[in-house]
Backbone bond lengths (Angstrom), bond angles and torsions (degrees), N, CA, C in turn:
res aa  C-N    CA-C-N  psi(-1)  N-CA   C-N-CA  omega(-1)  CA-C   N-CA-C  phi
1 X - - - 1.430 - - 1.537 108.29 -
2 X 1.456 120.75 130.75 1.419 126.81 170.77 1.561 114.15 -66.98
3 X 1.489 108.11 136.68 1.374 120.88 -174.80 1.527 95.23 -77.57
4 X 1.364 116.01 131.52 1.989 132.60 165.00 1.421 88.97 -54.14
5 X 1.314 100.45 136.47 1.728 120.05 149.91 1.465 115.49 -66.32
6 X 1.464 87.00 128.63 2.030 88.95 172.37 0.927 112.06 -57.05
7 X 1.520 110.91 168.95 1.757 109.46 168.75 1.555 96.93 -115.76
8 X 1.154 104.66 160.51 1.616 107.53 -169.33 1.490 101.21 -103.89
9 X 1.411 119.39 132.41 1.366 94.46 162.93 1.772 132.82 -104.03
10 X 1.584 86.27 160.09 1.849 92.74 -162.30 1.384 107.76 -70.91
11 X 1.704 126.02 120.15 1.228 103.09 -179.34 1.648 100.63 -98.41
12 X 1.710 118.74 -5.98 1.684 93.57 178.48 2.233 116.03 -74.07
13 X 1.498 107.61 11.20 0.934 98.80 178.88 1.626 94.94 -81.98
14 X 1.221 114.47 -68.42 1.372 117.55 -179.10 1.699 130.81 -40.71
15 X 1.775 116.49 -22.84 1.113 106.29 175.09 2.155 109.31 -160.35
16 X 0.991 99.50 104.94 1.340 93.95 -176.05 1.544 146.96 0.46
17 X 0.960 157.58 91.94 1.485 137.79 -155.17 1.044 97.04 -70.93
18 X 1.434 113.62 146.84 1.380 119.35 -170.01 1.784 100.27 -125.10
19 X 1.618 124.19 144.65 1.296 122.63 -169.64 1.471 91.33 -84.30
20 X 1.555 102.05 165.59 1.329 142.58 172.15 1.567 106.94 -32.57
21 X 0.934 99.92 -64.24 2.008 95.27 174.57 1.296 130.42 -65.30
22 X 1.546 99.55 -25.50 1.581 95.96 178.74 1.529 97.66 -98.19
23 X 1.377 140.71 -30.16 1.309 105.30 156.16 1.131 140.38 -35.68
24 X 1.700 108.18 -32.73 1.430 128.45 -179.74 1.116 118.27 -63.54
25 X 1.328 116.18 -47.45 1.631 131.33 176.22 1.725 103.90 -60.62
26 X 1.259 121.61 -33.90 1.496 102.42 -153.13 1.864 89.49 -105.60
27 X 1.329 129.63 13.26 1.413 135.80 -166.64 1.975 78.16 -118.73
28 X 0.661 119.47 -76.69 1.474 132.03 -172.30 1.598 125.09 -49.44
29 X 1.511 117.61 -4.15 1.740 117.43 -123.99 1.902 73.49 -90.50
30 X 1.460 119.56 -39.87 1.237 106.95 173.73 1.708 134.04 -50.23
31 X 1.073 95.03 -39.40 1.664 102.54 166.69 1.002 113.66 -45.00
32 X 1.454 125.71 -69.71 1.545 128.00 162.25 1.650 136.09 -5.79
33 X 1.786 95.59 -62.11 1.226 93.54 178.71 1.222 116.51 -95.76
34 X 1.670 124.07 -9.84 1.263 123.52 -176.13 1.609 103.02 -58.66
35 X 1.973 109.31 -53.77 0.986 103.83 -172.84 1.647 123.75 -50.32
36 X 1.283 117.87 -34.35 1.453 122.56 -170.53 1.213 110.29 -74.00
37 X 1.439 118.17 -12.26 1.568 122.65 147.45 1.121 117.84 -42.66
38 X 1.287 101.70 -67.12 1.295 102.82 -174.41 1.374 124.53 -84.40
39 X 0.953 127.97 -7.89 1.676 118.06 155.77 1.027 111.42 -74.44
40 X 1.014 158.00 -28.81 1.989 155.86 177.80 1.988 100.46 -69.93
41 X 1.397 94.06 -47.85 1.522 90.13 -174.42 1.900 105.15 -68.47
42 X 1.197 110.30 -38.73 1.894 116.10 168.38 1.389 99.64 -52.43
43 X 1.189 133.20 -28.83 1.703 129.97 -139.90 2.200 76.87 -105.70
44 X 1.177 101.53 -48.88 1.604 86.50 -152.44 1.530 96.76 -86.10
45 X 1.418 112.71 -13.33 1.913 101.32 168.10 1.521 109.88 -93.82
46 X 1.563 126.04 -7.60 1.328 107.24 163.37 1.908 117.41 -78.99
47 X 1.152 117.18 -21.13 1.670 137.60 161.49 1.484 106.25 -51.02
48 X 1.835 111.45 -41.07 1.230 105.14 -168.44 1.650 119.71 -75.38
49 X 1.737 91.33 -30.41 1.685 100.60 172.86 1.035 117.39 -90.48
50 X 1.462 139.05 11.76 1.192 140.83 161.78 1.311 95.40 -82.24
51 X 1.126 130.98 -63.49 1.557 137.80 -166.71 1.761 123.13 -53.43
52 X 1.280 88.68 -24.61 1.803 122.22 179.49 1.679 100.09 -79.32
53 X 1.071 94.34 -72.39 2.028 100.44 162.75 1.200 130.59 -7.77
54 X 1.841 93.53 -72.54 1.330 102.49 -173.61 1.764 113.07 -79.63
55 X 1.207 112.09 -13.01 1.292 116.58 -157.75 1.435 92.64 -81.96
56 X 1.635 106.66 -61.09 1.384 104.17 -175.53 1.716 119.91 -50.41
57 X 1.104 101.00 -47.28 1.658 111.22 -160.03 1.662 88.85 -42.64
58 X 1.519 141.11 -62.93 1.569 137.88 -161.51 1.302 109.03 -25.53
């Protein structure tokens, strides 16, 4: 007796295909904010050695 062919199932019925970037965005979305961590924390310790600078130099 011949084995039935599976049926495959459709997943763009069940969930939108989504383009290339927004996969990107939602694989990536941490990068994002990690980085903006870290630029604020660069931003408020380069403020700190400016501030150190001037203070000391008197």
């Amino acid at each position: 007796m011949a084995k039935k062919p599976r049926r495959m199932r459709s997943t763009s019925v069940d969930q939108p295909q989504l383009t290339a970037e927004q996969q990107f965005q939602q694989e990536y979305a941490y990068v994002i904010k990690d980085l903006r961590q870290i630029f604020i924390l660069a931003g408020i310790m380069f403020v700190v050695l400016i501030t150190l600078n001037l203070i000391l130099q008197s």
